[in-house]
N, C-alpha and C positions, 0 to 999 in steps of 0.2 A: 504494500500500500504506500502508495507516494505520503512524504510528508506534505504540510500544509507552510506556505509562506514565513509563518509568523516560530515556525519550528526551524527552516530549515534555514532562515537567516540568524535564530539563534546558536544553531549548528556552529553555520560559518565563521560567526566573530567568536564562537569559544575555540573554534578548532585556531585561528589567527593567533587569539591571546595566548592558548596553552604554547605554539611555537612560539612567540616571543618571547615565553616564560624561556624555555627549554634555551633558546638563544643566548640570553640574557644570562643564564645560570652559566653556560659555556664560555661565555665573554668571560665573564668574572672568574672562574677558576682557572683558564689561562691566563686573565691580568695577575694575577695570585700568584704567579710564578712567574715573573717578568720581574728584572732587577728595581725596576719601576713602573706600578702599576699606572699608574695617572698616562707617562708618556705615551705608556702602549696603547693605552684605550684613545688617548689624543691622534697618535699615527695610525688604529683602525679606524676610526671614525671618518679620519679626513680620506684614505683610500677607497674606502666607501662609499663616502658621499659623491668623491671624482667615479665612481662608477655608476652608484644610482644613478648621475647625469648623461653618460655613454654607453650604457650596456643597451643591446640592440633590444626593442621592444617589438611583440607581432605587430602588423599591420594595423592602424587604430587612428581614429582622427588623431589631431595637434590636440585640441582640447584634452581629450583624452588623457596622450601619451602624458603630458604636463600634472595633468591629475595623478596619476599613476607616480611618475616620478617623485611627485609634494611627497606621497602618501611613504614613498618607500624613502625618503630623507627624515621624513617625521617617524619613523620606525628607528631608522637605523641610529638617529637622535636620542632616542628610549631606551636603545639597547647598549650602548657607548657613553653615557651621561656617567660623570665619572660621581661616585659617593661612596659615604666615608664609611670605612669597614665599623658594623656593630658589634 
């Protein structure tokens, strides 16, 4: 049975979140092992972000591909934000 809109966009944004969870824990436990974590997460972020900008996207309006890009800068911003070990 097909799910229903209001399920399977719930789906989506959890399946999203639990990866950036899983992301974000992988950042941190290799910045964890970096002779300095700050820098590292400073020089993933920036390579990152030069790629969000140029990695080939399928076929998709301008508008689009722009949106898409905001959204994958605004991610990889979340998962690189550097904060203080608890």
């Amino acid at each position: 049975m097909a799910e229903d809109d209001e399920t399977a966009t719930a789906r989506y944004i959890a399946g999203n979140i639990s990866t950036q969870l899983m992301l974000k824990t992988i950042v941190e436990i290799i910045s964890a092992m970096a002779d300095d974590p700050d820098k590292y997460r400073a020089g993933l972020k920036k390579k990152l972000l030069e790629m969000a900008d140029t990695v080939p996207l399928a076929p998709m309006s301008p508008m689009r591909q722009e949106k898409v890009r905001a959204f994958v800068r605004e991610t990889v911003d979340t998962l690189t934000t550097n904060s203080p070990a608890k």
